[in-house]
N, C-alpha and C positions, 0 to 999 in steps of 0.2 A: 504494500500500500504506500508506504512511506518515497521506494523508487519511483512509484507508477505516478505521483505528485511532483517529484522533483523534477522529473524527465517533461512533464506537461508543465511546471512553470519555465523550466529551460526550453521548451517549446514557446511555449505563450510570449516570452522576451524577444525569441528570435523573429518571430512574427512580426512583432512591435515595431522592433527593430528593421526587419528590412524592408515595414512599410514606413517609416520616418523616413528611409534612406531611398526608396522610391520616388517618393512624392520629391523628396529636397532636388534627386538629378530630374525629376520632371522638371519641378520647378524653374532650375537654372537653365536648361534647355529652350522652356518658355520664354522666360526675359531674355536669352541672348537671340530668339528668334528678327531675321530682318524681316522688318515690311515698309512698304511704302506709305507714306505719309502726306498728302494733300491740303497744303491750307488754304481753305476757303474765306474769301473778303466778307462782311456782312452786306454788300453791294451784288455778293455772286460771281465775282470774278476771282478764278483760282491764281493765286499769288506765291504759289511754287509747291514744288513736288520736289521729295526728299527721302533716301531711303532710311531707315533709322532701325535700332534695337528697339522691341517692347517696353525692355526695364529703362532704357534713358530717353521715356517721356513722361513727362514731369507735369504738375497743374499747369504749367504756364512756360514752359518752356522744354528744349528736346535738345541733345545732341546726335550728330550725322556720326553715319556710319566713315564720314571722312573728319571728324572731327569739330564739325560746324556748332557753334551753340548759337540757336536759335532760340530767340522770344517775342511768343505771340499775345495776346490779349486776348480778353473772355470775351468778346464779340465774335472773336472768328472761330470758324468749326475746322475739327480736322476728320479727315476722314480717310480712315487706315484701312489699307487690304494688304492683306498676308499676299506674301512672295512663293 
């Protein structure tokens, strides 16, 4: 009794465990994903197209996947498709 509990909490951790360690490389996968990026004017005129990571877009501002820091204002929309 006593092994057949030990082996099921050494079980139950592992599980735990390589679902923390799942999600986290999902995770990072996610945010370093590229996709392109579209800012739209509140006039309706698109005011540049840029490709970026998910994780470096921010409230109010984004960096390019070349390095660019870009900041936009809560008027304008952006509008993201995956690559």
């Amino acid at each position: 009794m006593r092994l057949c509990r030990h082996y099921g909490m050494a079980g139950l951790f592992a599980a735990i465990g390589l679902g923390v360690l799942s999600y986290s490389v999902w995770y990072w996968l996610d945010q370093h994903q590229i996709v392109t990026v579209t800012i739209v004017a509140p006039t309706g005129e698109k005011t540049g197209v840029y490709r970026v990571r998910k994780g470096d877009i921010a409230d109010a501002k984004m960096v390019t996947v070349d390095g660019l820091h870009i900041r936009f204002s809560t008027a304008e929309r952006l509008e993201i498709l995956a690559d």
